[in-house]
N, C-alpha and C positions, 0 to 999 in steps of 0.2 A: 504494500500500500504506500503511496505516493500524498505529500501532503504539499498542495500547492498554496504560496502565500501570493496573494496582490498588492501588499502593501509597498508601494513605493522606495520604502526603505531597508527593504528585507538584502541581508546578504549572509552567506555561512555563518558568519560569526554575530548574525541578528536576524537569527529566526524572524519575519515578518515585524522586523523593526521594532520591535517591543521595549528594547533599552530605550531606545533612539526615542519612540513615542514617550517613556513616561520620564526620560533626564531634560527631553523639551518641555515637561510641565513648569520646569524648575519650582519655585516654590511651592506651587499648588499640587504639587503631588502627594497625593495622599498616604500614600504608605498603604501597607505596611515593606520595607525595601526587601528584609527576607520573601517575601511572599514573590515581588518580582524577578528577585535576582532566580527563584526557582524557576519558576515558569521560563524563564531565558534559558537557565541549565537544562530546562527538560525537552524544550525545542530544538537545543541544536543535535545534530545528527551526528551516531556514532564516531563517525571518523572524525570528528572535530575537535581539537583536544581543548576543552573548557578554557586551562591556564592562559593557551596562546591566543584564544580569541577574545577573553577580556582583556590582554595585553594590546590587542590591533584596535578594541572598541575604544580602548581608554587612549591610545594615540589618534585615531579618528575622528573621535568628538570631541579634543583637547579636556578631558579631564585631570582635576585637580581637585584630591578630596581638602573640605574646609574644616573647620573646627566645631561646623556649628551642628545644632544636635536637632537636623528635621531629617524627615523623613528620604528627602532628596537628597541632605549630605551622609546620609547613612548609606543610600544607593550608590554612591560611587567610591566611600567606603569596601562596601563590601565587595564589589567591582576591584578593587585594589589589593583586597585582600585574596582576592581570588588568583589574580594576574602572579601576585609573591609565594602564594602556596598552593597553590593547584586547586585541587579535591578537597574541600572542606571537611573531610574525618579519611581517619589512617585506614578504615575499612572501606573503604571507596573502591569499586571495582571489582571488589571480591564479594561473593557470596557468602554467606555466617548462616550457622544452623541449618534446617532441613535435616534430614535422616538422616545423613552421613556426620553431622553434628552431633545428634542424639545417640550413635551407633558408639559400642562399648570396642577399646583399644584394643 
């Protein structure tokens, strides 16, 4: 299955623009930024390696995370934290548990 985006701004590393849509709210973006920064992760397509495409989005749209505590400075925050450590937990990519979890040594 094939997911086509129309969005204007859509490219590998911005699923159907969705960064792009909610970092142009700037202030009035509502939050919550975890909530978008997923949705962005769950969009982009396997081969895409998360790290390097908030690395391209954050040279792209000239980000620079600020000090201040909205919703929007926390979205390019987390965007920055993403670009410096990849995969946000050490279990990332790997499967945990399931029956070969529960299955005795």
């Amino acid at each position: 299955m094939s997911i086509t985006y129309t969005s204007p701004d859509h490219s590998p590393e911005d699923p159907g623009g969705i960064l792009k849509e909610s970092l142009a709210m700037g202030a009035a973006f509502p939050g919550p930024a975890a909530d978008a920064l997923l949705a962005w992760t769950l969009r982009l397509a396997p081969e895409v390696d998360t790290q390097a495409a908030a690395r391209a989005l954050i040279q792209r749209y000239g980000l620079v995370a600020g000090s201040e505590d909205t919703p929007h400075a926390q979205l390019i925050r987390l965007l920055q934290e993403t670009a410096d450590r990849g995969t946000a937990f050490a279990g990332a990519g790997r499967r945990r548990g399931g029956w070969r979890g529960r299955r005795g040594s």
